[in-house]
N, C-alpha and C positions, 0 to 999 in steps of 0.2 A: 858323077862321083869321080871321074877323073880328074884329078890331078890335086884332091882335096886334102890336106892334109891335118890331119891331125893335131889340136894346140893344147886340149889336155884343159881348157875351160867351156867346153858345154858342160849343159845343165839339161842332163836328160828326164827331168822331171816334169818337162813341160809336153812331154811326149806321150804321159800318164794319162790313161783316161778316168778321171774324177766320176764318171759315172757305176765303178764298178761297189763303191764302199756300200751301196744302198742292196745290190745284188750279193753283196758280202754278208750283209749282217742277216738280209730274207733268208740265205741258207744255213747261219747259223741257228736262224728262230727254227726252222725246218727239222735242222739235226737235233736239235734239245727237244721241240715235241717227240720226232719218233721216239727218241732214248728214252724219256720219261713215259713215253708208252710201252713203251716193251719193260722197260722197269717194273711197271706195275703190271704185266701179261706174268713177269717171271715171277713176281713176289706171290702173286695169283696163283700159277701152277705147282709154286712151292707149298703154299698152302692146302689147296687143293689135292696134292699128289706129296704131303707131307708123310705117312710109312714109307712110301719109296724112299723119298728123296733123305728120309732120316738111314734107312737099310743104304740106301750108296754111302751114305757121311760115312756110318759106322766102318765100311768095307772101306775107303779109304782110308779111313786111318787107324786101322790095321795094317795096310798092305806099306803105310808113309811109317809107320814104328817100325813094322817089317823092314824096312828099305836101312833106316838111319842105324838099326842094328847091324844090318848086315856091308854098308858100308862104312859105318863107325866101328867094326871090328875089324876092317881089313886093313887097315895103315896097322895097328899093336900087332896082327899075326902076320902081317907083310915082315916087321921088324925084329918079330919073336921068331920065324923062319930066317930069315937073312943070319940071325945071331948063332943059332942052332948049327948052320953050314947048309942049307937047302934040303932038307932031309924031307917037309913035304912034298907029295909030288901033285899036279893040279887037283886032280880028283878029291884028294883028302883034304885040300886047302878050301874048295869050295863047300864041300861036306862039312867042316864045322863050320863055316861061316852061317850057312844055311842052318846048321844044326843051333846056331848061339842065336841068330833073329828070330826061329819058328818058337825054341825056349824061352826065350826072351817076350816074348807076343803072346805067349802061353800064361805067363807068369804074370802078367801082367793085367789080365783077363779073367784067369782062376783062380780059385782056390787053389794054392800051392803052399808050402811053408812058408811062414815068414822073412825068413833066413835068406831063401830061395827070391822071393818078391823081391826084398830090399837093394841085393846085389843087384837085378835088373832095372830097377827103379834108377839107384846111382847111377850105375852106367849109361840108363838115357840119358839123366841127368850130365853126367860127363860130356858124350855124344855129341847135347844139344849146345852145351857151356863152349865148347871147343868151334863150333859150326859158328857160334855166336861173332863167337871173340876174333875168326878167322872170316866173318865176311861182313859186319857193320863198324861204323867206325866208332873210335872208342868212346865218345862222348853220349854218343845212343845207349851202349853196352852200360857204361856206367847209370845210365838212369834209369834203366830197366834195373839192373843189378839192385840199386839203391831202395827202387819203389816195393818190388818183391819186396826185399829183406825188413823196410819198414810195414807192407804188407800183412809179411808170416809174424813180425812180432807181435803186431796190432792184435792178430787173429789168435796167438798163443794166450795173450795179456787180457781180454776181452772174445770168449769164444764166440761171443753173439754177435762178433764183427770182421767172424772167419767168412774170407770171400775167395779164398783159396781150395780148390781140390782138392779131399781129402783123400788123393790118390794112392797114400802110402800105407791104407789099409784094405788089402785085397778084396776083390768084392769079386761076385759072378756077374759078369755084364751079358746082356744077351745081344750077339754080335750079327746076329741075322734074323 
């Protein structure tokens, strides 16, 4: 190697060993069985272990409404504080946030007034609309936006062709 230099025309592809594409593709055949076996071990124990695994769903997405309330109200009381002069101090700032998501989760779960539901409803509605429009890009947003809306009219215009959740009418959900 002394004194070799460098001219910036080899071809280091002949340096390639051609026998690995064959040991390339065995472990990809290798990876797709196991996957598709354990695919169907999980679809399996989902079935199988279908109350649990319905009781977690449930619990999560409580605790993910939970969550989207409590940090979808904290930018409006972040800025409804800042407007005021600082007059919350931390405790009372985390107290109603916590207090607007457990309401909010509550409302949305029971029997509550209507009045009561609807404002919680909107506002996830709001929550989600803003989470949207602030993390997919706009041409996604617009298709969703377009397909709902063609969606809810379908299903107002023809109720036999509502494939929308009729979540705007309180119900008692049994949550555990």
């Amino acid at each position: 190697v002394h004194g070799y230099v460098y001219d910036g025309t080899t071809d280091y592809t002949a340096y390639l060993d051609m026998t690995s594409s064959s040991d390339d593709t065995s472990l990809i055949y290798i990876v797709a069985a196991v996957s598709l076996i354990i695919m169907f071990a999980v679809v399996f124990l989902f079935h199988r272990f279908r109350e649990q695994c319905e009781r977690c769903f449930k619990i999560f997405l409580v605790c993910d409404i939970f969550v989207l309330f409590v940090f979808g109200g904290f930018v409006p009381l972040l800025l409804f504080n800042e407007e005021i002069g600082n007059l919350l101090d931390l405790f009372t700032f985390w107290f109603l946030l916590v207090n607007f998501g457990v309401v909010g989760v509550l409302s949305l779960y029971y029997d509550v007034p209507p009045s009561v539901h609807r404002f919680y409803l909107g506002t996830l509605n709001a929550i989600m609309s803003v989470l949207m429009l602030a993390t997919l890009p706009i041409y996604l947003t617009l298709t969703l936006l377009s397909m709902s809306a063609l969606i809810d009219i379908l299903g107002e215009a023809r109720p036999q062709f509502r494939v929308l959740s009729p979540f705007i009418i309180p119900a008692n959900v049994e949550l555990m």
